[in-house]
Short mmCIF file of the C-alpha atoms (twelve columns), coordinates in Angstrom:
data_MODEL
# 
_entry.id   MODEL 
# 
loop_
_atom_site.group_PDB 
_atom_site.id 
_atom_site.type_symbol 
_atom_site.label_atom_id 
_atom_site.label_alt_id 
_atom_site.label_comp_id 
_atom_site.label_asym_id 
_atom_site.label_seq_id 
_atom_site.Cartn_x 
_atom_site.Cartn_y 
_atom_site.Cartn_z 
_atom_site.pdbx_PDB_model_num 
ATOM 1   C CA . UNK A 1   -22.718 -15.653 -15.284 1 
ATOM 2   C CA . UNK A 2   -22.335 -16.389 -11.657 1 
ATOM 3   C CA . UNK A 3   -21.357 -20.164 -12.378 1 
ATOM 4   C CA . UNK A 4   -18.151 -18.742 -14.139 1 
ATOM 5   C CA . UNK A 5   -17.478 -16.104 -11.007 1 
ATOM 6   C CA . UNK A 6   -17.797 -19.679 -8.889  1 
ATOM 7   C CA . UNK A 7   -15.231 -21.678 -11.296 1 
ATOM 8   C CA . UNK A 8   -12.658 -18.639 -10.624 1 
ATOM 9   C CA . UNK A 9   -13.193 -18.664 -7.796  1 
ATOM 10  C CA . UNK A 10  -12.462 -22.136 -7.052  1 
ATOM 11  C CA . UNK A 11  -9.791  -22.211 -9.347  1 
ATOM 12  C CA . UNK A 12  -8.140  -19.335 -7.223  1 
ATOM 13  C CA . UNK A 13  -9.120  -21.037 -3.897  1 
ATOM 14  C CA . UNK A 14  -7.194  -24.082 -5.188  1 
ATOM 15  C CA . UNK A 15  -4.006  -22.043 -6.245  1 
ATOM 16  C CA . UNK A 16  -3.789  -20.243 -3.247  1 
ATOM 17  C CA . UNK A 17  -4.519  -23.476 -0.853  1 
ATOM 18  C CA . UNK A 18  -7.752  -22.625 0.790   1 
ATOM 19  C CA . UNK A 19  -9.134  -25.963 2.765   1 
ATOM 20  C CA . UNK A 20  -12.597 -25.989 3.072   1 
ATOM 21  C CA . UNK A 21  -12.508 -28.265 5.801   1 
ATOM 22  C CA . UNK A 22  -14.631 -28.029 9.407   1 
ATOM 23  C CA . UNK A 23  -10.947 -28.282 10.896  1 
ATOM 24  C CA . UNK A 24  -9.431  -25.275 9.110   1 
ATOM 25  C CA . UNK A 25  -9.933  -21.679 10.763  1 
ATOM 26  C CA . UNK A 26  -13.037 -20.033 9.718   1 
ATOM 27  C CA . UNK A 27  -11.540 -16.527 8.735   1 
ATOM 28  C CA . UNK A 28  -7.727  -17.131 8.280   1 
ATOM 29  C CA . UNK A 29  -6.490  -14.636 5.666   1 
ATOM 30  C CA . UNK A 30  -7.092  -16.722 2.591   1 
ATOM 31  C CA . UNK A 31  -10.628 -17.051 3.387   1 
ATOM 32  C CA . UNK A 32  -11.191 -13.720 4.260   1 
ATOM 33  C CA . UNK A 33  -9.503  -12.581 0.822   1 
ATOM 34  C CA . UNK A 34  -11.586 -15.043 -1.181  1 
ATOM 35  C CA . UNK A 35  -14.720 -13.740 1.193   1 
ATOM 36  C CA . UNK A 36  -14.058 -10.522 -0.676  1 
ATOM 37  C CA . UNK A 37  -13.566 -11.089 -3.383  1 
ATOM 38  C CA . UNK A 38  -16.801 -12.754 -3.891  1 
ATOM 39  C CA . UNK A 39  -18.542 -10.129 -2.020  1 
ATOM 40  C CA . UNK A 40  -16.827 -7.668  -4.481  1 
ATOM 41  C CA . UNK A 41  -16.758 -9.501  -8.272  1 
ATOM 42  C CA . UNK A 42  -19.633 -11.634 -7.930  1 
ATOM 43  C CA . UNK A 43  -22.290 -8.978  -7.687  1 
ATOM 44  C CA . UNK A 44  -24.767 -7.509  -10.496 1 
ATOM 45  C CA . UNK A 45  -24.898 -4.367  -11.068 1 
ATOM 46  C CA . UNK A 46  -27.067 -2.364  -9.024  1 
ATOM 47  C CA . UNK A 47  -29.168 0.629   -10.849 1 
ATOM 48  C CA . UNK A 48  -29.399 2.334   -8.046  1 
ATOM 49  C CA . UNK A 49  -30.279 6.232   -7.743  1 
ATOM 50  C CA . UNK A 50  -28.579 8.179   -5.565  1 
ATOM 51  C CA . UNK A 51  -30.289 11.703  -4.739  1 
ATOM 52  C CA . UNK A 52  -29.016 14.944  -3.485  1 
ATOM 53  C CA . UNK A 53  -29.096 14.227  -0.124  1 
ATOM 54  C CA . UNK A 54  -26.480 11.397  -0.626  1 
ATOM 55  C CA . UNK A 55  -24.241 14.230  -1.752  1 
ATOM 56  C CA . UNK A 56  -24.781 16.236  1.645   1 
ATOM 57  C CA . UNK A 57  -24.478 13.134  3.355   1 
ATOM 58  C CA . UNK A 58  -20.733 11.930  2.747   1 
ATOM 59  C CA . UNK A 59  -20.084 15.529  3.135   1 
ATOM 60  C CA . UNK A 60  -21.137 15.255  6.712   1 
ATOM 61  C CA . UNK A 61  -19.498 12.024  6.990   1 
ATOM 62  C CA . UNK A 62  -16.243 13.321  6.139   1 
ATOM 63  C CA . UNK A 63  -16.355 16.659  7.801   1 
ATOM 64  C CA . UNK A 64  -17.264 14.582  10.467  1 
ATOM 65  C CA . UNK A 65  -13.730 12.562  10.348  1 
ATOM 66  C CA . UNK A 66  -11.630 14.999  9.767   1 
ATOM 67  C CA . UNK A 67  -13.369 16.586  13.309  1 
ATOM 68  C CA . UNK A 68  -13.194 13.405  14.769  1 
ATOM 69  C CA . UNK A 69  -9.328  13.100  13.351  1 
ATOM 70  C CA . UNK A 70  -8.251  16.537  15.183  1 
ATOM 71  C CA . UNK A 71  -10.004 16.020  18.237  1 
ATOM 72  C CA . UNK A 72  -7.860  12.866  18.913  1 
ATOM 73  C CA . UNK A 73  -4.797  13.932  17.611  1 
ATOM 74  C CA . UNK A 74  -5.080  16.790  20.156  1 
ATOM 75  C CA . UNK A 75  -6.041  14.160  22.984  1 
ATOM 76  C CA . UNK A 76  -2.779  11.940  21.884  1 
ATOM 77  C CA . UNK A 77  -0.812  14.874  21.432  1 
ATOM 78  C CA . UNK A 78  -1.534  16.403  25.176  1 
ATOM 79  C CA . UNK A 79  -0.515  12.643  26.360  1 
ATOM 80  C CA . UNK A 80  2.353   12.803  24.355  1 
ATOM 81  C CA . UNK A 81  3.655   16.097  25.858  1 
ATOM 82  C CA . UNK A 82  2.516   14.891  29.574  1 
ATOM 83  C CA . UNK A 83  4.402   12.163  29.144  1 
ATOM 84  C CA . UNK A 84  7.814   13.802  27.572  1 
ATOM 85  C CA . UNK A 85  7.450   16.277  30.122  1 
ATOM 86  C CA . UNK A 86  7.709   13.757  32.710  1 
ATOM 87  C CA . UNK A 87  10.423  11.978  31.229  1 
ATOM 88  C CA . UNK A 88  12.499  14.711  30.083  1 
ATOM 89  C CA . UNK A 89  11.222  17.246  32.899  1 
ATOM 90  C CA . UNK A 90  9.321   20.531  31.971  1 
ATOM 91  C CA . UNK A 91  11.110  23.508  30.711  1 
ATOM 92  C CA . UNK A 92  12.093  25.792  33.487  1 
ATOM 93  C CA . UNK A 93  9.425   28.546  34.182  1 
ATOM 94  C CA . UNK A 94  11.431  32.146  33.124  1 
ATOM 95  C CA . UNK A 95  10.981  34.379  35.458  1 
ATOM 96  C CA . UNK A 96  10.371  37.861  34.721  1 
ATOM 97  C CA . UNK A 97  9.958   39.768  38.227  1 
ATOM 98  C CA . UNK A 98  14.116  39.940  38.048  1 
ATOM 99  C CA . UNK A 99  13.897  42.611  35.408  1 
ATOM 100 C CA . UNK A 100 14.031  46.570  35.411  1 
ATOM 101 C CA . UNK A 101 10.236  47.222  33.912  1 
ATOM 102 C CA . UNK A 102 8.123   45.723  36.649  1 
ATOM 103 C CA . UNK A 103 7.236   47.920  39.522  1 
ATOM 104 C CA . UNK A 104 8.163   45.497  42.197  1 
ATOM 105 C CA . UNK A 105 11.490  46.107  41.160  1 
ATOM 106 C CA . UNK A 106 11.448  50.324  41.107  1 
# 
């Protein structure tokens, strides 16, 4: 079974003009696609159990993303509006002592 995942892959490598040469880049994108796909196709099946916990766990992982996600878009926002504001210039402050309700002006 796996010498017929190597003959398509070879045939692919061929069509898509991999060189397997010591000259040629070790990861240029070709390689790194046909990397994958052998990592991907040219594995068995793995039987594997996965228990509760597993469940919980990619929970966590992506309640811990989305945290992760809002935390930085409030960092990159707060350097966006820093540097707009210094571009632009702030808004001006309004100012609210001018008018009839405040006792300073009684």
């Amino acid at each position: 079974m796996i010498a017929t995942y190597r003959k398509r892959l070879l045939r692919l490598a061929v069509e898509h003009g991999v060189e397997h040469s010591m000259n040629s880049r070790f990861l240029s994108g070709n390689t790194l696609l046909l990397a994958v796909c052998v990592v991907l196709f040219a594995s068995e099946d793995a039987h594997a159990y996965l228990d509760p916990g597993t469940g919980t766990l990619i929970i966590q992982w992506i309640f811990g993303m989305v945290v992760a996600g809002m935390a930085a878009a409030r960092v990159y926002w707060s350097r966006a509006k820093l540097y707009f504001e210094a571009k632009f210039g702030s808004p001006a402050p309004v100012d609210d002592s001018a008018s009839d309700d405040s006792p300073e002006a009684r």
